[in-house]
C-alpha positions as CSV (number, residue, x, y, z in Angstrom):
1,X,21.6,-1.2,-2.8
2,X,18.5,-2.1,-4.8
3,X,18.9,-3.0,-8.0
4,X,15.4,-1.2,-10.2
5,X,14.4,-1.7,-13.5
6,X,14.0,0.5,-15.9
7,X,9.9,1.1,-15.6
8,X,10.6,1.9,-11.9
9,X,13.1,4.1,-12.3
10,X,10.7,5.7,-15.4
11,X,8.2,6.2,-12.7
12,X,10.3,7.6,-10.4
13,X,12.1,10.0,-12.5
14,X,8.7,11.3,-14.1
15,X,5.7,10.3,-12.1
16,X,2.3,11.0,-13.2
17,X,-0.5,11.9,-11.9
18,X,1.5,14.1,-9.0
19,X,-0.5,16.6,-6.6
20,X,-3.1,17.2,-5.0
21,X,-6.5,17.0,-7.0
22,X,-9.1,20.0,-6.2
23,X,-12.2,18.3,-7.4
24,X,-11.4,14.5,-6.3
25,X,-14.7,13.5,-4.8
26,X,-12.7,10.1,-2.8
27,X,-9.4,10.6,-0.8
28,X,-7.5,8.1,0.8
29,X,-4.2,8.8,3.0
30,X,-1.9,5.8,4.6
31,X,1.2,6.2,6.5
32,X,3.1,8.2,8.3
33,X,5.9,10.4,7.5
34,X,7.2,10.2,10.6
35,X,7.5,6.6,9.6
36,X,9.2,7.2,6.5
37,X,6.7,6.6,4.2
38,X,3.1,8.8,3.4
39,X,0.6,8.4,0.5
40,X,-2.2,10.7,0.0
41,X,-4.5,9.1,-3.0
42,X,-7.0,11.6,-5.2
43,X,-9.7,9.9,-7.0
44,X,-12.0,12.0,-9.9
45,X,-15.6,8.7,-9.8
46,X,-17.9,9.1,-11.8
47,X,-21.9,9.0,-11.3
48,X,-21.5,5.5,-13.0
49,X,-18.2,4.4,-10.8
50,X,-15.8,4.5,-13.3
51,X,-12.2,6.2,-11.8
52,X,-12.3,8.8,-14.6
53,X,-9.0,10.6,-12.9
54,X,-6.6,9.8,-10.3
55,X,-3.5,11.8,-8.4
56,X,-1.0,11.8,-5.4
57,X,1.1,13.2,-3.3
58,X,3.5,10.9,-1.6
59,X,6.6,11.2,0.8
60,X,9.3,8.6,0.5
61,X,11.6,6.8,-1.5
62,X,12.0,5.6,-4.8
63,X,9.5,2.6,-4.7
64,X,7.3,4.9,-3.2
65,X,7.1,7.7,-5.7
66,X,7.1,4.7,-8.1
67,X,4.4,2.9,-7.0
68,X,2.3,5.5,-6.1
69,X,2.3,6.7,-10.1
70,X,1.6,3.3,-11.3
71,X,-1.2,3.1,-9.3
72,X,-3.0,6.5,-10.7
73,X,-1.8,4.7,-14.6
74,X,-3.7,1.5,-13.5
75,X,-6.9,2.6,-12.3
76,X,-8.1,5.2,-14.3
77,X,-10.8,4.2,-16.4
78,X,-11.5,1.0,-13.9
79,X,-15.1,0.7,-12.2
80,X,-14.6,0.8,-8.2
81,X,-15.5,-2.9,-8.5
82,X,-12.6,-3.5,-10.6
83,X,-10.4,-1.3,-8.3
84,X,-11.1,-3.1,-5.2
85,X,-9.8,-6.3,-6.4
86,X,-6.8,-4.5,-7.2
87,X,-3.6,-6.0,-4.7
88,X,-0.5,-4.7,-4.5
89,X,0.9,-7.7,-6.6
90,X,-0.9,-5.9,-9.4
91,X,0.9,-3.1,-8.9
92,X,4.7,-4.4,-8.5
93,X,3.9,-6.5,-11.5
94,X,2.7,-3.5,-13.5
95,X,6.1,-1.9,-12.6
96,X,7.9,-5.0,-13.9
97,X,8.8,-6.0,-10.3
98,X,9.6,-4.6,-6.6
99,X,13.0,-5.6,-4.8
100,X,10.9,-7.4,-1.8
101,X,12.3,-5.2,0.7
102,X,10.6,-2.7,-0.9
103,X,6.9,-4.2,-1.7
104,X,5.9,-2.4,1.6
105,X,5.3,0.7,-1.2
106,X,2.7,-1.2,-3.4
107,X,0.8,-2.8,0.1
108,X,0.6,0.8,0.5
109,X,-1.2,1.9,-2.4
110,X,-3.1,-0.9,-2.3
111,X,-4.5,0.5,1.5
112,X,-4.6,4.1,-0.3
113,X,-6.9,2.7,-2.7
114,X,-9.3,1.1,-0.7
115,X,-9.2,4.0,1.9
116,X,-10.5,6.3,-1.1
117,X,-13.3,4.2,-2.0
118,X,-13.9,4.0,1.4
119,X,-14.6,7.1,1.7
120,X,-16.4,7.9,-1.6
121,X,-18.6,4.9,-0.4
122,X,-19.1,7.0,2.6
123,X,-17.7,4.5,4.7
124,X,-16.1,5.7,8.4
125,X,-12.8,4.4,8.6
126,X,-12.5,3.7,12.3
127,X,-9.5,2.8,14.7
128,X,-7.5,-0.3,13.2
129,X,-9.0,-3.4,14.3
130,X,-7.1,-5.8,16.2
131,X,-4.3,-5.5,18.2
132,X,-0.8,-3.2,18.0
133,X,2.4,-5.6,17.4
134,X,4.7,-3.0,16.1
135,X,4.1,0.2,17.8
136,X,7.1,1.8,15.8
137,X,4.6,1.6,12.3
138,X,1.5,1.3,13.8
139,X,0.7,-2.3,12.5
140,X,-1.6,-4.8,13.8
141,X,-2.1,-8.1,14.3
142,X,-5.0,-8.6,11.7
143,X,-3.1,-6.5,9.5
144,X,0.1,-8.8,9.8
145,X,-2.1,-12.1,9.2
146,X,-3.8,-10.7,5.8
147,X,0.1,-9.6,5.0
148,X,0.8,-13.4,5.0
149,X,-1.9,-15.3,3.5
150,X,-2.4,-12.5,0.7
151,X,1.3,-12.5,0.2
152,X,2.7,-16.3,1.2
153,X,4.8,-15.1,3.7
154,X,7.0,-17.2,5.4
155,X,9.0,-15.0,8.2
156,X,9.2,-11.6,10.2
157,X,11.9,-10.5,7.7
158,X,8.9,-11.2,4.8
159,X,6.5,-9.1,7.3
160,X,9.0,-6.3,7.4
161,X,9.0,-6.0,3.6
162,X,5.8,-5.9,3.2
163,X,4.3,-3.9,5.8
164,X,7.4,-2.6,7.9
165,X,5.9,-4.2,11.1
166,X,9.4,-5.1,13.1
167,X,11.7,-2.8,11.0
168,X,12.4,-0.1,13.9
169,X,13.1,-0.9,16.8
170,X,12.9,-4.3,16.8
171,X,10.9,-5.9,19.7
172,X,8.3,-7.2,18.2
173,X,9.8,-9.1,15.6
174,X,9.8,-12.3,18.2
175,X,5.5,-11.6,18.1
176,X,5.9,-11.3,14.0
177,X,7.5,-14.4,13.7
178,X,4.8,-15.9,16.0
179,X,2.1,-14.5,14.0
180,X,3.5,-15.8,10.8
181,X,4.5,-19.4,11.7
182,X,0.3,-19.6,13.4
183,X,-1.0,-18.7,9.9
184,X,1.4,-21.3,8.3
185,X,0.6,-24.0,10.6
186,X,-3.2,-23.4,9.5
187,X,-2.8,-23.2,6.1
């Protein structure tokens, strides 16, 4: 079992920011709940791009629901250009601090938030590029290779924390590990 602090557990047992938000004017959704883990971002932006509100509705576990209220704490009152350069270390370490088989949760808010100012940017959010690894979470290969250099992984079992890629079924977890160990031997 995973040991939380005490700011996790806060978040969990009384997020803020929870539901859906009528008047958002930028929504981004990630994940699947058929996959275990959904997050549905609201963002209120004002005419100057200032995050004036934020909300969400998520499905999954503690981290989740954790994460996913940190993240509407952290970005209100921040200009999208602020926002954008937020990672999901930002949001772990706001929270004090993920297990790491749970930072998969703040990689997802992190997608959240860019999918919403995506979309208040007017910007189509097309097919993911490159190609499907892990059919079980829908991950790609592009998406496994920014995991690693954003992150410093160093395995499939890191990949699996972070992004889930590998964490069903298992069968590609051999073409994780190859993914990984290229990006290493470039770095």
């Amino acid at each position: 079992m995973w040991e939380y602090n005490d700011k996790v557990k806060d978040h969990f047992m009384n997020p803020r920011n929870v539901g859906e938000m009528q008047d958002a004017n930028a929504v981004g959704e990630t994940g699947s709940i058929s996959c275990g883990d959904a997050l549905k971002l609201f963002l209120k932006i004002n005419d100057n791009g200032v995050i004036e509100q934020a909300s969400f509705m998520t499905f999954g576990c503690a981290s989740a629901v954790a994460s996913s209220s940190a993240l509407t704490e952290i970005v209100k009152g921040m200009t999208l250009e602020e926002a954008e350069k937020l990672t999901n270390d930002d949001i772990a370490n706001y929270l004090g601090g993920l297990p790491k088989e749970k930072m998969h949760c703040s990689v997802m808010g992190q997608d959240a938030l860019r999918r919403a100012i995506k979309s208040y940017k007017g910007i189509e959010i097309l097919e993911k590029p490159g190609n499907m690894v892990c059919e079980c979470f829908g991950v790609t290969d592009l998406e496994i290779i920014e995991a690693v250099k954003q992150n410093n992984l160093k395995s499939a079992e890191d990949v699996t924390f972070y992004v889930k890629a590998g964490g069903g079924c298992g069968k590609c977890v051999e073409k994780i590990e190859e993914i990984v160990q290229s990006v290493l031997a470039e770095a």
